[in-house]
C-alpha positions in Angstrom: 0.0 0.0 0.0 1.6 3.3 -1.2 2.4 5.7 1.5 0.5 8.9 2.3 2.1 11.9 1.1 4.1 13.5 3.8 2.4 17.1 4.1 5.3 18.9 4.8 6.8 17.8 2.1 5.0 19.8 -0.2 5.5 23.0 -2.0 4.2 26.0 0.0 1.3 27.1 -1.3 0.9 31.5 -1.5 -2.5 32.6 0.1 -5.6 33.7 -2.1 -5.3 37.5 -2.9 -8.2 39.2 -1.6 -9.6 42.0 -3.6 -8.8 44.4 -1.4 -5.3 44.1 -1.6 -5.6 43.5 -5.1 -7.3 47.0 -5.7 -4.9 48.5 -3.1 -2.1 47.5 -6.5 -4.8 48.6 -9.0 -7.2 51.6 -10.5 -10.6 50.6 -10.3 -11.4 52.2 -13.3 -8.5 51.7 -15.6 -6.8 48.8 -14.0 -4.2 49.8 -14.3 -1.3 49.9 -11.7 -1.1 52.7 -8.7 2.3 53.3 -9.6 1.8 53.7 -13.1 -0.7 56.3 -12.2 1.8 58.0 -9.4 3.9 57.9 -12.1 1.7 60.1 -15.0 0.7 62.6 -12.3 4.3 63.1 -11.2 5.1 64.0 -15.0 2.0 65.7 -15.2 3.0 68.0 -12.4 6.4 68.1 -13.6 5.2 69.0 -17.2 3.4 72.1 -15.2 5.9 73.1 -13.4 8.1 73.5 -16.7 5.3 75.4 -18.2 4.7 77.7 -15.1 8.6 78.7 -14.9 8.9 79.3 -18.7 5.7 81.6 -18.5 7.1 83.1 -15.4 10.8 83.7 -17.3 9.2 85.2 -20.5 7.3 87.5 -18.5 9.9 88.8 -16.4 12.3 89.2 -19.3 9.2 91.3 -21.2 8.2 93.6 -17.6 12.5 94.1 -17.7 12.5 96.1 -21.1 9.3 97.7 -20.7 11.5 98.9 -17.4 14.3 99.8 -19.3 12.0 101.5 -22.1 9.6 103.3 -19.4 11.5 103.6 -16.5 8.3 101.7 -14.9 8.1 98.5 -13.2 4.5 97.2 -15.0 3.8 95.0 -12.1 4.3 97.7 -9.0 2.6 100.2 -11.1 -0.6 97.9 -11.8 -0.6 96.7 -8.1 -1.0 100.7 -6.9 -2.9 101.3 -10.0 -5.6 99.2 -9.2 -4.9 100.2 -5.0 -5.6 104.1 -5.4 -8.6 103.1 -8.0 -10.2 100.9 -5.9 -9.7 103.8 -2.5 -10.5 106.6 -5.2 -13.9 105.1 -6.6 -14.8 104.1 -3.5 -14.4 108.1 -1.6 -16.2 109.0 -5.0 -19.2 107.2 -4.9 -20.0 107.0 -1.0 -18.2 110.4 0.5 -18.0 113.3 -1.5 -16.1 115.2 0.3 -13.0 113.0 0.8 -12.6 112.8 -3.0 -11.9 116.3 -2.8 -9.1 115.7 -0.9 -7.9 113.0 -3.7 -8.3 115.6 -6.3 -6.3 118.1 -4.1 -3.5 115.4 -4.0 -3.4 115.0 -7.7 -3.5 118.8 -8.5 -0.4 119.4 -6.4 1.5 116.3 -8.2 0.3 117.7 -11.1 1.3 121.0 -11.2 4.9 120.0 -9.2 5.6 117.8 -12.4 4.3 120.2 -14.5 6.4 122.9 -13.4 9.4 120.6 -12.8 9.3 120.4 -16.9 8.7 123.8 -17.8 11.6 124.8 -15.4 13.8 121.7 -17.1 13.2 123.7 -20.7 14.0 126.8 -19.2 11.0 128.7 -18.2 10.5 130.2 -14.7 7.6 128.7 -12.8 6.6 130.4 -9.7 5.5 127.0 -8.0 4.3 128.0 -4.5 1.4 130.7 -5.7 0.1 128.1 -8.0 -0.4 125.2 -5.7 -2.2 128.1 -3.4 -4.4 129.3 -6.1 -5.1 125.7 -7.4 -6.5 125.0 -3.8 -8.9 128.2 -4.2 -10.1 127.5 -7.7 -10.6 123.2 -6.2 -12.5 124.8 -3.1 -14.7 127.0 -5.0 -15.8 124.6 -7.5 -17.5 122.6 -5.3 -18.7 124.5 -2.1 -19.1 127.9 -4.1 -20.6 127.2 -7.5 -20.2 127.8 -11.3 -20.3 131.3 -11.3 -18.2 132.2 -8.2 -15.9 129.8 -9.8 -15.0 131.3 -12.6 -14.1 134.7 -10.9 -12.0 132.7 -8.7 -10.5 131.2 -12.7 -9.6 134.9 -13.6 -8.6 135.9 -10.2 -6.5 133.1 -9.8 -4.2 133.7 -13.1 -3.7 137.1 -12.5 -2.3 136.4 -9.5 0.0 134.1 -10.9 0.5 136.5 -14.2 1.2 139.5 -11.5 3.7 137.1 -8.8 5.5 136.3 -11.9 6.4 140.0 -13.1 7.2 141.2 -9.8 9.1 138.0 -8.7 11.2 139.4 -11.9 11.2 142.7 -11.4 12.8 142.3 -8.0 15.1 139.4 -9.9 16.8 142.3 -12.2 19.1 139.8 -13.8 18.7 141.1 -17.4 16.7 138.4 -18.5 15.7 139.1 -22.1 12.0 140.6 -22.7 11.1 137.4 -24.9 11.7 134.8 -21.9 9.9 137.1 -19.7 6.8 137.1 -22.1 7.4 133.3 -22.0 6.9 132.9 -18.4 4.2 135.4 -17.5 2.1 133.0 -20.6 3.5 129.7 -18.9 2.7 131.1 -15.6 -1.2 131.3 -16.5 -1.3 128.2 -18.7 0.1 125.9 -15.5 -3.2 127.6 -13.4 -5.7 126.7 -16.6 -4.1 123.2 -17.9 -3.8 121.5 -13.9 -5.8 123.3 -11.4 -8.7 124.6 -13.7 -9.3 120.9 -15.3 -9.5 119.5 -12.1 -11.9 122.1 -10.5 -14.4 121.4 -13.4 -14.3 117.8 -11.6 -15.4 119.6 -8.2 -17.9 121.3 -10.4 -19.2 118.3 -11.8 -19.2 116.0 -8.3 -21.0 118.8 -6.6 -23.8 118.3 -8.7 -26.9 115.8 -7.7 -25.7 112.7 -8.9 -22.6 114.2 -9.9 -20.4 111.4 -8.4 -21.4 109.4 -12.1 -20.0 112.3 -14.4 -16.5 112.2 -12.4 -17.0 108.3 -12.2 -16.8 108.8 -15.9 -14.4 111.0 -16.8 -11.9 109.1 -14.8 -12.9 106.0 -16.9 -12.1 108.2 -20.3 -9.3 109.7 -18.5 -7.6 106.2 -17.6 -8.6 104.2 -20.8 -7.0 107.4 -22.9 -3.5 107.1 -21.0 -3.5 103.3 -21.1 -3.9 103.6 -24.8 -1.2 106.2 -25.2 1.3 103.9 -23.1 0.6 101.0 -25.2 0.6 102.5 -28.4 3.9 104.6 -27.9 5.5 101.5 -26.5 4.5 99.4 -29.0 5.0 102.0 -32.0 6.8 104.7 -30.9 10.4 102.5 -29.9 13.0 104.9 -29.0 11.2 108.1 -29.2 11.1 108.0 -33.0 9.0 111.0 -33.2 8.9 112.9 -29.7 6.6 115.4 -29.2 8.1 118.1 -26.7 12.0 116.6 -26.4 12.6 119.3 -23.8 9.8 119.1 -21.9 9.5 115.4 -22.1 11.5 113.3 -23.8 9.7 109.7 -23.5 6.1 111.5 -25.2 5.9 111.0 -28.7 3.7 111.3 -31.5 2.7 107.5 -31.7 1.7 107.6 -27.7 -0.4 110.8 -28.6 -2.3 108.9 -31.5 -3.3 106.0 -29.0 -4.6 108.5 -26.6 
């Protein structure tokens, strides 16, 4: 009689794999393996990653000669761009009276850089009388009216006409009749071109509802110097055609035809 196979004799026999371990190994929907998967989402990621940098590197070498052509750093100047809009709209719409106080701010910048370039090309530019006078013509646009206003216009630029002559008479440096004409003019276009323009905005706002006109002006105001900036960078490449190159060197003819 044949002998009983010796049971641990025989080969070791592996376990049944449950299913659970077998979809721990295994995509339930694709079968295919977890590593495999690991594996495309890795390159996936990895593919992105490339992407993201590349992007990243073509946009800081484009922001760097705008920088070099402007003198402006695109993404520091958006970032406050969109800051001061958002704190301006917001005094504009819901207190009145605090916009005045933006508008003050940008008719003192204005006429600082304004007169900063005149007196760069030469002309003499009485700066202190015209910031004061620019604060009378803001104030009585919008507390005092249309009319009073535009006394306060003629008052205020012969004021300015008058500081200028005397400022020179009391100069006496011999300066030639011609330049003198030249900044008595100058001195009256600074108080109409900066202060003047931005009383008509105190005019405006004190009106019922007036907060919409200013609301919209500012949208012209912004969408014609974005134009300008982008056309004249885009066309007007090393001040091919420059409109005031003593004034301001970087405005040109191509900016201009954006605006």
């Amino acid at each position: 009689m044949p002998d009983a196979p010796d049971i641990g004799d025989s080969a070791p026999v592996d376990p049944p794999t449950s299913r659970r371990d077998d979809s721990a190994r295994r995509s339930p929907i694709t079968g295919e393996g977890v590593t495999a998967i690991e594996s495309q989402l890795r390159a996936m990621r990895t593919d992105a990653e490339q992407h993201l940098a590349h992007a990243r590197a073509e946009f800081d070498q484009a922001n760097e000669r705008i920088k070099q052509r402007t003198g402006r750093d695109l993404i520091v100047a958006t970032l406050i761009g969109v800051a001061i809009g958002v704190i301006v709209i917001a005094s504009l719409i819901f207190v009145k009276w605090a916009f005045v106080l933006f508008a003050a701010g940008a008719m003192v910048l204005g006429v600082l850089e304004f007169s900063r370039a005149l007196q760069n090309a030469g002309r003499r530019v009485d700066v202190v009388p015209q910031l004061v006078m620019g604060f009378v013509l803001l104030l009585s646009g919008f507390f005092l009216g249309a009319w009073v206003h535009w006394i306060a216009v003629l008052v205020a630029v012969v004021v300015v006409i008058v500081w200028r002559l005397v400022a020179q008479l009391f100069a006496a440096d011999g300066r030639a009749p011609i330049d003198v004409i030249g900044d008595v003019l100058v001195a009256g276009f600074v108080q109409v071109y900066v202060p003047f323009l931005t009383s008509v905005a105190m005019i405006l706002l004190a009106q019922p509802r007036g907060e919409w006109w200013v609301l919209a002006f500012l949208i012209l105001a912004v969408a014609a110097d974005t134009g300008a900036y982008v056309s004249g960078l885009t066309f007007g490449r090393g001040g091919r055609h420059p409109m005031a190159p003593r004034i301001s060197p970087k405005k040109t003819w191509e900016g201009f035809a954006g605006a």
